[in-house]
DRENTORKOL-3810 file (N, C-alpha, C; in nm, 4 decimals):
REM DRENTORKOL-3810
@n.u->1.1853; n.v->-0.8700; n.w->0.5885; ca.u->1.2870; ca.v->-0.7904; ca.w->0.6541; c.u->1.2632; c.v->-0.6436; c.w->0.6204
@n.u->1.2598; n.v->-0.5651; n.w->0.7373; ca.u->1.2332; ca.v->-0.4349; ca.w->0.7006; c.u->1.3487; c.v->-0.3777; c.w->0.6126
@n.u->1.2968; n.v->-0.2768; n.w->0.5498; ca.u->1.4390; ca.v->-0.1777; ca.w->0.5116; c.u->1.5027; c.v->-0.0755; c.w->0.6061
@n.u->1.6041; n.v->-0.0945; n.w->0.5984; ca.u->1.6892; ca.v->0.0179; ca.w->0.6950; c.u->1.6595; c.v->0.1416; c.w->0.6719
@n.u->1.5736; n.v->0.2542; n.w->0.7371; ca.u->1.5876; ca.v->0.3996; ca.w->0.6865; c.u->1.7125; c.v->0.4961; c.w->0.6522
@n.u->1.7598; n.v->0.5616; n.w->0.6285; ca.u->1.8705; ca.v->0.6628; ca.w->0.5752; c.u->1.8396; c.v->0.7275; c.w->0.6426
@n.u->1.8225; n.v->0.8008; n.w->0.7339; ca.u->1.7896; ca.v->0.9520; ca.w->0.7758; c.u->1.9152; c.v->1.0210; c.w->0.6935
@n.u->1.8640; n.v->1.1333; n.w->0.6355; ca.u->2.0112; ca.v->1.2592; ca.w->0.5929; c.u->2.0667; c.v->1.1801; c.w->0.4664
@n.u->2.0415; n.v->1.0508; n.w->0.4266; ca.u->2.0848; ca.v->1.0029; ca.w->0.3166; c.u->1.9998; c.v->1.0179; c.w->0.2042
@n.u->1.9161; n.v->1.1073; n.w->0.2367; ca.u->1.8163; ca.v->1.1018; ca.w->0.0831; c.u->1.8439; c.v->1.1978; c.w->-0.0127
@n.u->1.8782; n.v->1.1938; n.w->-0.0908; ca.u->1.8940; ca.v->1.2990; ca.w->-0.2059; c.u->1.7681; c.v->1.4141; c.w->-0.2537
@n.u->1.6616; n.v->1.3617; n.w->-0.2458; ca.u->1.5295; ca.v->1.4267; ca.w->-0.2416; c.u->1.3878; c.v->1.3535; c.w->-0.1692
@n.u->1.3141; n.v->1.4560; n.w->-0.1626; ca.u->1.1764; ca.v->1.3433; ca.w->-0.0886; c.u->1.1138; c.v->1.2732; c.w->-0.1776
@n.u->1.1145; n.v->1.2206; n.w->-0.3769; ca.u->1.0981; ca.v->1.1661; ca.w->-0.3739; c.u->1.1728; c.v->1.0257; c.w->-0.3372
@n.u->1.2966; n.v->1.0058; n.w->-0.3297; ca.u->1.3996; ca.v->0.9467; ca.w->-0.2687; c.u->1.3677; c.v->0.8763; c.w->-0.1036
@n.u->1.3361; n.v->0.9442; n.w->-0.0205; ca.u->1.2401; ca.v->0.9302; ca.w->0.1081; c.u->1.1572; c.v->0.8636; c.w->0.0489
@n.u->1.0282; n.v->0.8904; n.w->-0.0062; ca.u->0.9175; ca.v->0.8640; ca.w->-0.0314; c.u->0.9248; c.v->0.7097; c.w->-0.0934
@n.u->1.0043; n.v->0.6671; n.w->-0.1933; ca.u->1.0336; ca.v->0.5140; ca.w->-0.2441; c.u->1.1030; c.v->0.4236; c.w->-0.1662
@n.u->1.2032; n.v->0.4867; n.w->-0.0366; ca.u->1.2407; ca.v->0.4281; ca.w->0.0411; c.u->1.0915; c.v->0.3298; c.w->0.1237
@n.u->0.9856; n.v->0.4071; n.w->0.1344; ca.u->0.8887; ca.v->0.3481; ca.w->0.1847; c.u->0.7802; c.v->0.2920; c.w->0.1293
@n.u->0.7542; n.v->0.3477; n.w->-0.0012; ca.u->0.6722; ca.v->0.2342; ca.w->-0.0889; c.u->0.7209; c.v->0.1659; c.w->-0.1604
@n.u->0.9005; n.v->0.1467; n.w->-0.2064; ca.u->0.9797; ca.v->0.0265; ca.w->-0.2315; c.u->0.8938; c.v->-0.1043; c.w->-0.2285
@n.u->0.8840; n.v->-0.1735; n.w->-0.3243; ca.u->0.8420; ca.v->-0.3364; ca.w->-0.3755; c.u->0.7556; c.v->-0.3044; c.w->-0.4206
@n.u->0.7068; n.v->-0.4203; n.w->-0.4787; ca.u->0.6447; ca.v->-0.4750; ca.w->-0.6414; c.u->0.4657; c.v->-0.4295; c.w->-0.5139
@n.u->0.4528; n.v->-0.4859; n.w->-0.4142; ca.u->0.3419; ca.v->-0.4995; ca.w->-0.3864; c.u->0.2788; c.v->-0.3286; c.w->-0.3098
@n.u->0.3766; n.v->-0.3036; n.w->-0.2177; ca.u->0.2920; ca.v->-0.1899; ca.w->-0.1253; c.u->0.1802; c.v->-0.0911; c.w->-0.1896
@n.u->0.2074; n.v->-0.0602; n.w->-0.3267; ca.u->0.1491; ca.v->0.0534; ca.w->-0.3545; c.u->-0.0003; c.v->-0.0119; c.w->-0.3926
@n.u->0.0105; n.v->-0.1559; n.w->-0.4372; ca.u->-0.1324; ca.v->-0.2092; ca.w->-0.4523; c.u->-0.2131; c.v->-0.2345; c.w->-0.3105
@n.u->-0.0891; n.v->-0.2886; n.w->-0.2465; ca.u->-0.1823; ca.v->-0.2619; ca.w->-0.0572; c.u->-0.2447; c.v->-0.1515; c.w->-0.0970
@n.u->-0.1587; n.v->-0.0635; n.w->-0.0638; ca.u->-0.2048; ca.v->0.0761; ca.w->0.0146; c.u->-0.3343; c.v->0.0998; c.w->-0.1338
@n.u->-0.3722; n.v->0.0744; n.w->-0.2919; ca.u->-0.4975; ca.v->0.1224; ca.w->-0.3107; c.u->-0.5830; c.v->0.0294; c.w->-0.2698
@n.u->-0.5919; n.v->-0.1242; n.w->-0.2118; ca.u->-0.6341; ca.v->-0.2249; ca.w->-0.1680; c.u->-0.7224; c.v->-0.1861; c.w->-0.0697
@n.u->-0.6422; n.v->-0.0860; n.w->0.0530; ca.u->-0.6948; ca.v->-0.0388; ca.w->0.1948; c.u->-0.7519; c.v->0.0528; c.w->0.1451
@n.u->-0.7414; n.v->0.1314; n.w->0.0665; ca.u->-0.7984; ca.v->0.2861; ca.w->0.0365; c.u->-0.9401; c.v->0.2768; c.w->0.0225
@n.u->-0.9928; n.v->0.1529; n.w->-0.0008; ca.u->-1.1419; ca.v->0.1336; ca.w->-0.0232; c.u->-1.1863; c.v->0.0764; c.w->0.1639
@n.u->-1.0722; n.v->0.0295; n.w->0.2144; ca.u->-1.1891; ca.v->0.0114; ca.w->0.3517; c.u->-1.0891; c.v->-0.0951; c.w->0.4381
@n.u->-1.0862; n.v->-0.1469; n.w->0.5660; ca.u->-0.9802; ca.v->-0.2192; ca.w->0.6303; c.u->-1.0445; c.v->-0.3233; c.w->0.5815
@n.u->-0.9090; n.v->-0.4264; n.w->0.5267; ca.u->-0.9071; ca.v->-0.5694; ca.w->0.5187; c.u->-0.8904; c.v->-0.6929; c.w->0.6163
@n.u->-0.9063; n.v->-0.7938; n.w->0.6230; ca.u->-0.8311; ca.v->-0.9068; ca.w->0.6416; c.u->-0.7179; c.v->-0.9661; c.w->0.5305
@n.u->-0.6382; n.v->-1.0293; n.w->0.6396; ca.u->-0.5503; ca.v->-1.0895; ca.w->0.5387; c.u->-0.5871; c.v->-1.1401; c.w->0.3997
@n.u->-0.6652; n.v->-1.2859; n.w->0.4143; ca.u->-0.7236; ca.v->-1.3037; ca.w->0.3542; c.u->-0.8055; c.v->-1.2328; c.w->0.1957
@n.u->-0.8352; n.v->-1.1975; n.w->0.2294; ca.u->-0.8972; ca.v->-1.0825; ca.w->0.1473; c.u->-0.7889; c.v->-0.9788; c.w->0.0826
@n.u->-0.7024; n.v->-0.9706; n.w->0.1839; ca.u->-0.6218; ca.v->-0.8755; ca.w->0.0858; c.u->-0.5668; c.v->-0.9325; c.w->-0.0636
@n.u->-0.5319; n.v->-1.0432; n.w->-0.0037; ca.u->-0.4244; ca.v->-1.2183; ca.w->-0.1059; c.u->-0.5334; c.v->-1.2010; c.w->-0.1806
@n.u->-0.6351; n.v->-1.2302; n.w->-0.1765; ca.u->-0.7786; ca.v->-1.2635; ca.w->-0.2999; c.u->-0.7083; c.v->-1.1582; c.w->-0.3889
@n.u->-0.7571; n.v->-0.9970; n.w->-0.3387; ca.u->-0.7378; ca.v->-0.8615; ca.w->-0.4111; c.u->-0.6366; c.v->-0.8595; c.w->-0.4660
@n.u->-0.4330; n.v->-0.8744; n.w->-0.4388; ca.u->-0.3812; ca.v->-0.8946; ca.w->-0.5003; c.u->-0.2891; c.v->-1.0306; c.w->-0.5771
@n.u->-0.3743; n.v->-1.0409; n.w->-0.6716; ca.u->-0.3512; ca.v->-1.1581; ca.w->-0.7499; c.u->-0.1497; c.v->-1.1461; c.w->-0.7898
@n.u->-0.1517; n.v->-1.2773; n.w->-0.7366; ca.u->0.0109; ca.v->-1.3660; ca.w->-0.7480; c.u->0.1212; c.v->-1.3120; c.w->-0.6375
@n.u->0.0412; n.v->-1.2304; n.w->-0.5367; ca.u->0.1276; ca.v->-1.2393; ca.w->-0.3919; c.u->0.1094; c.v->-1.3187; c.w->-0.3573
@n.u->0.2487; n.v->-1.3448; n.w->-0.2510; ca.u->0.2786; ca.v->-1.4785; ca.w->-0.1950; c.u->0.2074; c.v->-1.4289; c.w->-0.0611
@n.u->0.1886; n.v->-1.5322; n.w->0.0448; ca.u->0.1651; ca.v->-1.5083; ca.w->0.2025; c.u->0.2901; c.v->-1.4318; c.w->0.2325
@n.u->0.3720; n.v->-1.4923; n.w->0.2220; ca.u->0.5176; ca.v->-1.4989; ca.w->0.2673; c.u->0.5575; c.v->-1.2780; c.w->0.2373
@n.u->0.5533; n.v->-1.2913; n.w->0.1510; ca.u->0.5714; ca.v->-1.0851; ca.w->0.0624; c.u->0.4609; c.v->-1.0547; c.w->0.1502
@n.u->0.3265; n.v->-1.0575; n.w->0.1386; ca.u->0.2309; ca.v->-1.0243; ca.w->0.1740; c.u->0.2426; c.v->-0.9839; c.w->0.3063
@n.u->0.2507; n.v->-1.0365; n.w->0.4062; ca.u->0.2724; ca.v->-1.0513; ca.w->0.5047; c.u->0.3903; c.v->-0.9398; c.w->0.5848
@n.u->0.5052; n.v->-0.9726; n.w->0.4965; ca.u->0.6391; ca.v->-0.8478; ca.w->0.5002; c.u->0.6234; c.v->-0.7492; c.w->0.4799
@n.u->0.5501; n.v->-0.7324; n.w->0.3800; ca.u->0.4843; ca.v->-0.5860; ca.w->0.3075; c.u->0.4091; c.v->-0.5415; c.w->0.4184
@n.u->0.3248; n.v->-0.5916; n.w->0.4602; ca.u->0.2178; ca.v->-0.5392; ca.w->0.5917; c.u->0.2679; c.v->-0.4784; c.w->0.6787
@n.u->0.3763; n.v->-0.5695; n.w->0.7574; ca.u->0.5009; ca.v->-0.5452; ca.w->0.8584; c.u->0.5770; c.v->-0.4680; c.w->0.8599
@n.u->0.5781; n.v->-0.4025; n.w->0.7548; ca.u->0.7098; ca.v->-0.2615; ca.w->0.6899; c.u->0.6284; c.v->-0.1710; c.w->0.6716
@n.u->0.4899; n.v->-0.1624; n.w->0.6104; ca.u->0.4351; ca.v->-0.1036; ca.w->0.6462; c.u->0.3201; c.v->-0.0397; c.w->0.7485
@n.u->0.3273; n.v->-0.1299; n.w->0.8612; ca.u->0.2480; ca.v->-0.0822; ca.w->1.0007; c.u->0.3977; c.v->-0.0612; c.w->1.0597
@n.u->0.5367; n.v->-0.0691; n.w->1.0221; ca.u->0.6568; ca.v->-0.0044; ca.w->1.1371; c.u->0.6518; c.v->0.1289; c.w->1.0615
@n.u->0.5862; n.v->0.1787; n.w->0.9137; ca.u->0.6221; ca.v->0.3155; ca.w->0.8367; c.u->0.5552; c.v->0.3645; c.w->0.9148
@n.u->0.4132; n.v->0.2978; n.w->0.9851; ca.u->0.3295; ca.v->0.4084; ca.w->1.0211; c.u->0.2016; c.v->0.4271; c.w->0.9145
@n.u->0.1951; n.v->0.3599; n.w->0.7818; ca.u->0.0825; ca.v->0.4056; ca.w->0.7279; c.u->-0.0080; c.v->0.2567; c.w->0.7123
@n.u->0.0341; n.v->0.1999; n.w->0.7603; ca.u->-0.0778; ca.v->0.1078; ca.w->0.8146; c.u->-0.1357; c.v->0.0350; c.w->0.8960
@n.u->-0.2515; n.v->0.0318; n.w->0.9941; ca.u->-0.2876; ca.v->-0.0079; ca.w->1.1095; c.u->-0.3042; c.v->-0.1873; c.w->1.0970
@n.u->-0.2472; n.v->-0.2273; n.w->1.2056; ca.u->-0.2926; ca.v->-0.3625; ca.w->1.1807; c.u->-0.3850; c.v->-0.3679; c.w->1.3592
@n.u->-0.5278; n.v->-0.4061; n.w->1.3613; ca.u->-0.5992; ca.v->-0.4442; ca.w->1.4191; c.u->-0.5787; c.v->-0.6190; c.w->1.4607
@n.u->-0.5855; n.v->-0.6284; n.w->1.6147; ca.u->-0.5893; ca.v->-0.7671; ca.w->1.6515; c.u->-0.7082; c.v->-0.7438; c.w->1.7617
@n.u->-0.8404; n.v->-0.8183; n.w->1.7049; ca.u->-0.9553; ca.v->-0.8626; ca.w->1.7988; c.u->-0.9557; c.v->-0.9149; c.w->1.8873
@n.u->-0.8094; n.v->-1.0032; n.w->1.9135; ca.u->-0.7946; ca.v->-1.0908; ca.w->1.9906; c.u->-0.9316; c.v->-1.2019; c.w->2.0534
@n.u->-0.9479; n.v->-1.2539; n.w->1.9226; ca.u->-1.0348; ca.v->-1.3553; ca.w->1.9266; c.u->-0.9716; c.v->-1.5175; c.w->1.8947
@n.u->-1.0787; n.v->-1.5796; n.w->1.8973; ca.u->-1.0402; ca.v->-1.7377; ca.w->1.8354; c.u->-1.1626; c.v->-1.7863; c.w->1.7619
@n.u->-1.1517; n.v->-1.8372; n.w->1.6342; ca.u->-1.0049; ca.v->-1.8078; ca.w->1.5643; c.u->-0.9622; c.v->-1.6566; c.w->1.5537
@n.u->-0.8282; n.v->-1.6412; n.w->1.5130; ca.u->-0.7710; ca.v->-1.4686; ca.w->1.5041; c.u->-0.8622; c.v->-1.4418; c.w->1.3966
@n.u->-0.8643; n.v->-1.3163; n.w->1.4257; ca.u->-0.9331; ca.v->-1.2001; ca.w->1.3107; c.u->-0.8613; c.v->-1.0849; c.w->1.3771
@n.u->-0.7591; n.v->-1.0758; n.w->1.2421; ca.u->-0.7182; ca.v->-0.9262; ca.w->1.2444; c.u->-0.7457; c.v->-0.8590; c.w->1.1373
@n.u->-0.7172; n.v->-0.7124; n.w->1.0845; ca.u->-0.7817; ca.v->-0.6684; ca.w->1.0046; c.u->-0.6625; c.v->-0.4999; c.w->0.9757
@n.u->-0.6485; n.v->-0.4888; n.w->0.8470; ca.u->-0.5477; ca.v->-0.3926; ca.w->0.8186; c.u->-0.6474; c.v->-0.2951; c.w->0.7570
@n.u->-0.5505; n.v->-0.1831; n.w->0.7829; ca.u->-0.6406; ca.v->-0.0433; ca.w->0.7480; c.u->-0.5341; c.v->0.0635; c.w->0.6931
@n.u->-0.5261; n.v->0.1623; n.w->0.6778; ca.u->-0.4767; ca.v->0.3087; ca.w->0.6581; c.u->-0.4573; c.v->0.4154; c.w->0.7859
@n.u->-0.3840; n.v->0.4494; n.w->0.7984; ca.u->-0.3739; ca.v->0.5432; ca.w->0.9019; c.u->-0.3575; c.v->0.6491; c.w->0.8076
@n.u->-0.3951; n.v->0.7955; n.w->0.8958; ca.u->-0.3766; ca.v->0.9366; ca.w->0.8375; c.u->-0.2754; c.v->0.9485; c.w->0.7041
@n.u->-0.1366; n.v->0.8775; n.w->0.7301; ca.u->-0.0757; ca.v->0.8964; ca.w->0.6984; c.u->-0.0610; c.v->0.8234; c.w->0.5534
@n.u->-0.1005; n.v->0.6885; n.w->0.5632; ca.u->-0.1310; ca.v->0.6216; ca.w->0.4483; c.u->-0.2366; c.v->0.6697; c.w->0.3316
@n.u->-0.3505; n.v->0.7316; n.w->0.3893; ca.u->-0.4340; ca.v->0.8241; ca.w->0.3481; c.u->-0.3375; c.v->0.8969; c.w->0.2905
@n.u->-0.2997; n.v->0.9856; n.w->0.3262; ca.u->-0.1876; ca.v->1.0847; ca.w->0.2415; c.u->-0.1469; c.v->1.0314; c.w->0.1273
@n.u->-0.0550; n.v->0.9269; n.w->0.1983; ca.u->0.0450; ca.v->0.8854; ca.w->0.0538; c.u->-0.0603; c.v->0.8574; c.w->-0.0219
@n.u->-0.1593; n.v->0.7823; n.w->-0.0330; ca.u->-0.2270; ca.v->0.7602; ca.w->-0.1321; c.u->-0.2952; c.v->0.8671; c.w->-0.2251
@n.u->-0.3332; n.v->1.0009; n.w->-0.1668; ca.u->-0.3730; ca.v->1.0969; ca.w->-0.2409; c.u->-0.2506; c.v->1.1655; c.w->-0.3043
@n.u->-0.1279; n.v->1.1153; n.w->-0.2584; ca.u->0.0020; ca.v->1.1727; ca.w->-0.3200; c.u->-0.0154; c.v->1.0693; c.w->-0.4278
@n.u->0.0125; n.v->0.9571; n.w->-0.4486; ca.u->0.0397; ca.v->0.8592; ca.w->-0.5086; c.u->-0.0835; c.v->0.8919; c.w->-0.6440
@n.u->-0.1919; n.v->0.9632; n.w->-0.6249; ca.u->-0.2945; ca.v->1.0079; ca.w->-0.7364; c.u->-0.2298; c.v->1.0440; c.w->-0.8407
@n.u->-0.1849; n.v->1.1340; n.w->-0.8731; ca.u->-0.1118; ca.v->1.1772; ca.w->-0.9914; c.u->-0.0427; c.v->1.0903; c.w->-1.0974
@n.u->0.0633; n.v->0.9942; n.w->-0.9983; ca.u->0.1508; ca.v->0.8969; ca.w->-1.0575; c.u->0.0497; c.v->0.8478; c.w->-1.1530
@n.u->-0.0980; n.v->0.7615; n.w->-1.0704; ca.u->-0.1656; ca.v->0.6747; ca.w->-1.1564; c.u->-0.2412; c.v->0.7349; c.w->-1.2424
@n.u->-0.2365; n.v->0.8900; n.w->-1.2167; ca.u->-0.3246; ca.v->0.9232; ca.w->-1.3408; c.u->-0.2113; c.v->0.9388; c.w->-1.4718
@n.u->-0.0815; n.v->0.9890; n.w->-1.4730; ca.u->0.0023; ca.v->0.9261; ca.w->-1.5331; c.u->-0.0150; c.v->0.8617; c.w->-1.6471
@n.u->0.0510; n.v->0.7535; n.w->-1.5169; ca.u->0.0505; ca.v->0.5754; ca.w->-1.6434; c.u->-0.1109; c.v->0.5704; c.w->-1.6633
@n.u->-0.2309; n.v->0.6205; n.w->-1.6513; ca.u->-0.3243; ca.v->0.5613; ca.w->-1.6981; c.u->-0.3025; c.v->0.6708; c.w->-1.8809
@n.u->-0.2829; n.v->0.7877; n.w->-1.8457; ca.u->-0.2292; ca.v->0.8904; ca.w->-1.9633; c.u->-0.1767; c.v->0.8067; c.w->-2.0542
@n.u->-0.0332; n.v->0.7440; n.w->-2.0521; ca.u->0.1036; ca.v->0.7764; ca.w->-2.0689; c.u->0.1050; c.v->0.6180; c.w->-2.1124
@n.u->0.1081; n.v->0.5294; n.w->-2.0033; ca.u->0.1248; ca.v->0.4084; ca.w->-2.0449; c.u->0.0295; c.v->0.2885; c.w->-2.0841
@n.u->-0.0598; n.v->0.2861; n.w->-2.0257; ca.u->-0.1808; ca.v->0.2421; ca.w->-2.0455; c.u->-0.2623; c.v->0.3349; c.w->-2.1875
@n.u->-0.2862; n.v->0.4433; n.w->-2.1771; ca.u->-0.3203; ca.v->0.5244; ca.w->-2.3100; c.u->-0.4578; c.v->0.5352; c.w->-2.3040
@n.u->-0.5217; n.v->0.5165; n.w->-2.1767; ca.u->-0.6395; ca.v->0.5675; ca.w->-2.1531; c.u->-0.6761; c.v->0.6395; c.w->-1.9945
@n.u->-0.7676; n.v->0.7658; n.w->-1.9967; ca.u->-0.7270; ca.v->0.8198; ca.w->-1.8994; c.u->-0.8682; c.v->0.8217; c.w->-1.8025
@n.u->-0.9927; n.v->0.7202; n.w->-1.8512; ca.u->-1.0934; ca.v->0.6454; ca.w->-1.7807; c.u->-1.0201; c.v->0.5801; c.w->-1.6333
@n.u->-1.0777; n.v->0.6039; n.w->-1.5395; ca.u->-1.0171; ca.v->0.5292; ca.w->-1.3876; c.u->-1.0873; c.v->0.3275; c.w->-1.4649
@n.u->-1.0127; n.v->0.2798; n.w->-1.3978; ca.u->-1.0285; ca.v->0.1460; ca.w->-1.3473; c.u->-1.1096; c.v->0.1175; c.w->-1.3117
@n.u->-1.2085; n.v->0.0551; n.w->-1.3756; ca.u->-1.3344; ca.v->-0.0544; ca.w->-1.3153; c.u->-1.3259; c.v->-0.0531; c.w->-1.1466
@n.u->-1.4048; n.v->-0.0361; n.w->-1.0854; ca.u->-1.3764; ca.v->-0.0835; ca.w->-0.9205; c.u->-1.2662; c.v->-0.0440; c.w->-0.8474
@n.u->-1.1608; n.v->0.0535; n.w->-0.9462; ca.u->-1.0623; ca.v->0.1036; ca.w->-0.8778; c.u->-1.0626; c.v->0.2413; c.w->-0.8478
@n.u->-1.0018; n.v->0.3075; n.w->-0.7472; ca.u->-1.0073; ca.v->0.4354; ca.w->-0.7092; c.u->-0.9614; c.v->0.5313; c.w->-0.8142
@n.u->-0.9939; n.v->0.6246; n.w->-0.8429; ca.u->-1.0023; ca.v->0.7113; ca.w->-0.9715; c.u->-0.8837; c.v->0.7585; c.w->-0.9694
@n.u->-0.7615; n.v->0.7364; n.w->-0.9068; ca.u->-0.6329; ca.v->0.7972; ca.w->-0.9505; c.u->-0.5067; c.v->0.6835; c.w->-0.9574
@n.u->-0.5819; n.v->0.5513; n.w->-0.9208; ca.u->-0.5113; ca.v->0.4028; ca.w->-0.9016; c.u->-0.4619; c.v->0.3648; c.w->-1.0514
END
């Protein structure tokens, strides 16, 4: 179920901004796509202990935000395939800082992540 937007109800843009990466999963989508468009499939592999069911919602809330493309080949069997739009691009170079952060702060080392994008 999507979330309802606020227009005029936000107290600040980061306020806006969590309205749309809100849940446990989006922000691992969105560094998931940042390396290249997925399949479903593949995404579930990448994040370990999503359900189909979240997975799936998460996608859906985020291709209605706008920062993520969902591709249909319209083949048989389906092959569709999720990506980043401009905009997802963004958030994610916004979202840099945060992870350099907790890699600072909470984690306690400020080396990027094995295979992960250097601000993830």
């Amino acid at each position: 179920m999507a979330t309802a937007r606020r227009p005029g109800a936000y107290h600040c843009g980061i306020d806006a901004a969590m309205d749309v990466i809100g849940g446990r999963w989006k922000v691992l989508i969105l560094w998931a796509l940042e390396e290249g468009p997925r399949r479903f499939g593949a995404l579930r592999r990448t994040l370990d202990g999503v359900t189909e069911k979240v997975l799936a919602s998460h996608l859906r809330e985020m291709e209605e935000d706008g920062i993520v493309r969902r591709e249909d080949f319209g083949e048989v069997p389906p092959r569709v395939e999720y990506s980043l739009t401009p905009l997802g691009r963004s958030l994610n170079e916004a979202l840099g800082p945060l992870g350099d952060w907790g890699r600072a702060h909470v984690i306690g080392t400020a080396a990027p992540a094995p295979g992960r994008p250097t601000a993830g």
